[in-house]
C-alpha positions, -999 to +999 in steps of 0.1 A: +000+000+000+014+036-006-003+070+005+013+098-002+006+122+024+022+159+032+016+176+066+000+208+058+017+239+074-003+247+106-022+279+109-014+305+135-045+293+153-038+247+153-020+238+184-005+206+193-023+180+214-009+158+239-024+132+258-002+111+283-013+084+305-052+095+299-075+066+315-113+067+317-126+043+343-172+041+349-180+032+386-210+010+386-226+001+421-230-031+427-205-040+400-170-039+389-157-010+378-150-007+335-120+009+322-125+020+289-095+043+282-065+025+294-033+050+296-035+062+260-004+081+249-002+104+218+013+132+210-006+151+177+013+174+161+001+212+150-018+212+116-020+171+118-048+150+107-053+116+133-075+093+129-087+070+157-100+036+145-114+007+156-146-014+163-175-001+185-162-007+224-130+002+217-129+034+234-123+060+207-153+076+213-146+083+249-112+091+240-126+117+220-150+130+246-124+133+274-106+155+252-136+175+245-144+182+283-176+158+279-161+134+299-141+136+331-108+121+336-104+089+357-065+099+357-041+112+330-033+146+314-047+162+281-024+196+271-034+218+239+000+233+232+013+245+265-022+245+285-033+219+307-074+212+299-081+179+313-098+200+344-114+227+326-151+225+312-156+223+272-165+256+269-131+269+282-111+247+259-118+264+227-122+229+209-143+229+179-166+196+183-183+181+151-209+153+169-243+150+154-256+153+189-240+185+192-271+210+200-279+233+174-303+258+185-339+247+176-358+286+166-328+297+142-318+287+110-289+265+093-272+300+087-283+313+121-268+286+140-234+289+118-230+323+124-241+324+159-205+320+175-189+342+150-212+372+153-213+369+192-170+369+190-175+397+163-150+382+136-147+398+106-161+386+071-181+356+094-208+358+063-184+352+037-164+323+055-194+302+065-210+312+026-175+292+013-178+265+040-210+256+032-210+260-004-180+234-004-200+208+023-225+211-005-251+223+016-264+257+005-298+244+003-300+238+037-292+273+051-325+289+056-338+255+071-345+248+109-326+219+130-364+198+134-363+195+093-329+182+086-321+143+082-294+126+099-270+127+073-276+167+074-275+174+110-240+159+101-231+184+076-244+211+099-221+201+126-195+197+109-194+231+093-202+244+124-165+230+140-149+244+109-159+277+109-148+287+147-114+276+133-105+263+165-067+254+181-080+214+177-111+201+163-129+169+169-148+149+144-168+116+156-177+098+125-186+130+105-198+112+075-216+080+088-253+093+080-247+103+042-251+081+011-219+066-008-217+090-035-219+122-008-197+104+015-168+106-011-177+143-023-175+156+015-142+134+022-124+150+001-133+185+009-131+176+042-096+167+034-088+195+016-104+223+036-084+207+064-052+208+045-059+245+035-065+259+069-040+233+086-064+224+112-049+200+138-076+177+138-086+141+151-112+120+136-130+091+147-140+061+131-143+028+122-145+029+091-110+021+073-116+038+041-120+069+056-094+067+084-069+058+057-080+085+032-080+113+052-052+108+079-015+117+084-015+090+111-036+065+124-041+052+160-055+022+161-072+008+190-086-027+204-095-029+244-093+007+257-054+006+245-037+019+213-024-008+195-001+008+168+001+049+161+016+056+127+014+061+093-011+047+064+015+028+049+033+018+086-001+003+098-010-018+065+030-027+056+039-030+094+013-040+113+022-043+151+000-077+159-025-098+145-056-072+155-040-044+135-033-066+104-067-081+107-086-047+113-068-030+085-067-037+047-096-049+024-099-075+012-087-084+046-057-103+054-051-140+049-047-162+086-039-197+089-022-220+114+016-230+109+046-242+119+083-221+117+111-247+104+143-232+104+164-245+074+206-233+072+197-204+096+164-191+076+129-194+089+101-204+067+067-219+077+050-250+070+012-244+061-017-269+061-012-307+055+021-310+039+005-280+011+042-265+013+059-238+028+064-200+024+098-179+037+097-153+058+121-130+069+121-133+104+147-141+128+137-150+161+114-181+160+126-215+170+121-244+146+093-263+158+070-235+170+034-230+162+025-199+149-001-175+136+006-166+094-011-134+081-008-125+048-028-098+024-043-111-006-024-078-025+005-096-019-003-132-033+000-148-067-012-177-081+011-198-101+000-229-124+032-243-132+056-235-097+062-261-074+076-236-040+046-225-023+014-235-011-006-261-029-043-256-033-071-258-055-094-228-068-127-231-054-142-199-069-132-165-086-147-134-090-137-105-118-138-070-101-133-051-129-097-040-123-087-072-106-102-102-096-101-126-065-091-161-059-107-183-031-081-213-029-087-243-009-057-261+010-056-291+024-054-295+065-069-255+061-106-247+074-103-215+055-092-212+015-061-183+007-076-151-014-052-141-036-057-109-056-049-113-092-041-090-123-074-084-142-065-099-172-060-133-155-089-160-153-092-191-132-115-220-132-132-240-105-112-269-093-078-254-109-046-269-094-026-231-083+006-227-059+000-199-036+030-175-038+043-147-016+078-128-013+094-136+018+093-102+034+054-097+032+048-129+048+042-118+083+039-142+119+025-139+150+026-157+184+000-184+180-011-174+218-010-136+219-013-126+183+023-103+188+040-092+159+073-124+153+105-104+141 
């Protein structure tokens, strides 16, 4: 995977962010107490774009709201630039928040809401910025509407422009373009991307949706169980990933997983897959011959091969043209679960076609078999 991605300069205004040690833990009488945010560490960058993902639980939300002042903090510490907020109610932290549940105010307008903020702080040409906003959001029909007659999808849009316009220090996005359709989604992605490039907001987005983490961030943090599990860039997390929940959550179609065992043959290490279906090499070092473990690899990085011997051995069970590629479902024996291998588009396979499964050594990644930790 490559993503060519360049840090926009930050604006006067964008501050970094800091969070260091920040847990959230909910008291529940009667019961034991629930840690949902367990000592998250990141350090954002002024005029950088983060993305938290991960699956519903995971404690991105609440990370988000902790920084926002919706949340108290259990324990930890939350700094915009050099100013310590984790005490200090929302209003005082000068965060622009983009939640759908965000209150607009019910008697006034789209436009009235938008401007409401700017008029009250007196800031010059506010009629003309949110006139540009919204005309890029694609949402000029909706200005003279009231709050009650707006759809989910457009509350969204509303919220959304109503973070960008305060041009805030830091601004906070929870999944800002779940409620629109597939065509809108993409229009408003990118202008999200590049409005935030042009005013070099520093800016953190969550979401669970990979697409759209990967799209629009300079870094990801993903997260699994309260804790971040790797905190890098694009191409880190999908070339790199740090354990088998990172390299699972990330990359579609998603990664390959089977069972097998690490032989190490005149001091390299490859691994034995299925029921004597072959063997792949790897580049890593520190496994001992003999050991079970865990082998992930991306369909992007699979061939098929009709005539090679070194590989896996397996049978095509079914493929599927996708226009500008197509996918293999290979079946190998001692193997629950066939290998997808993505192939050129002008290749074609047939049901019940002998292949060898194929991948260079150094994109053939392994994990502990018990705690799904990156092998190196």
């Amino acid at each position: 995977m490559s993503v060519t991605t360049q840090r926009p300069a930050a604006t006067a205004t964008a501050q970094s962010l800091t969070l260091t040690d920040l847990v959230k833990t909910y008291a529940s009488r009667g019961r034991e107490q629930v840690t949902a945010v367990k000592g998250i560490n990141l350090v954002i960058e002024p005029g950088e774009l983060v993305a938290l993902l991960g699956p519903s639980g995971c404690g991105k939300t609440t990370t988000l709201r902790m920084i926002a002042g919706l949340e108290t903090v259990t324990s930890g510490s939350i700094m915009i630039g050099e100013r310590e907020v984790s005490q200090l109610p929302a209003a005082k932290r000068g965060i622009g928040v983009g939640f759908e549940s965000y209150a607009l105010y019910p008697p006034m307008s789209v436009r009235d809401n938008l401007l409401y903020g700017l008029k009250a702080r007196k800031v010059k040409g506010a009629d003309e910025m949110v006139a540009s906003i919204c005309d890029r959001l694609e949402m000029n029909d909706l200005l003279d509407l009231r709050p009650a007659g707006l759809s989910s999808g457009q509350k969204q849009r509303v919220a959304l422009a109503r973070a960008l316009v305060r041009n805030p220090p830091v601004l906070l996005l929870d999944e800002p373009l779940s409620h629109l359709d597939a065509s809108a989604r993409n229009r408003v992605r990118r202008e999200l991307k590049v409005l935030q490039r042009e005013f070099g907001y520093t800016t953190i987005v969550v979401t669970h949706d990979q697409v759209e983490a990967l799209s629009l961030a300079d870094r990801l943090a993903v997260m699994e169980g309260g804790i971040v599990q790797q905190f890098g860039t694009p191409d880190e997390v999908f070339d790199d990933p740090a354990n088998l929940f990172v390299a699972e959550f990330v990359g579609e179609p998603q990664i390959n997983v089977m069972r097998g065992t690490a032989r190490v043959v005149d001091g390299r290490v490859r691994v034995e897959i299925g029921s004597g279906a072959g063997y792949l090499d790897t580049v890593v070092k520190n496994v001992a011959d003999g050991v079970r473990v865990t082998v992930g690899i991306r369909p992007q990085d699979c061939a098929l091969s009709t005539d090679q011997t070194a590989g896996i051995a397996g049978t095509v069970a079914y493929f599927e043209h996708l226009l500008e590629f197509g996918l293999a479902t290979s079946t190998v024996a001692g193997m629950e679960e066939g290998i997808v291998v993505q192939t050129p588009a002008a290749e074609d396979y047939g049901p019940e076609q002998k292949v060898t499964v194929t991948a260079p050594a150094e994109r053939v990644y392994l994990f502990d078999a018990e705690s799904g930790d990156r092998l190196r």
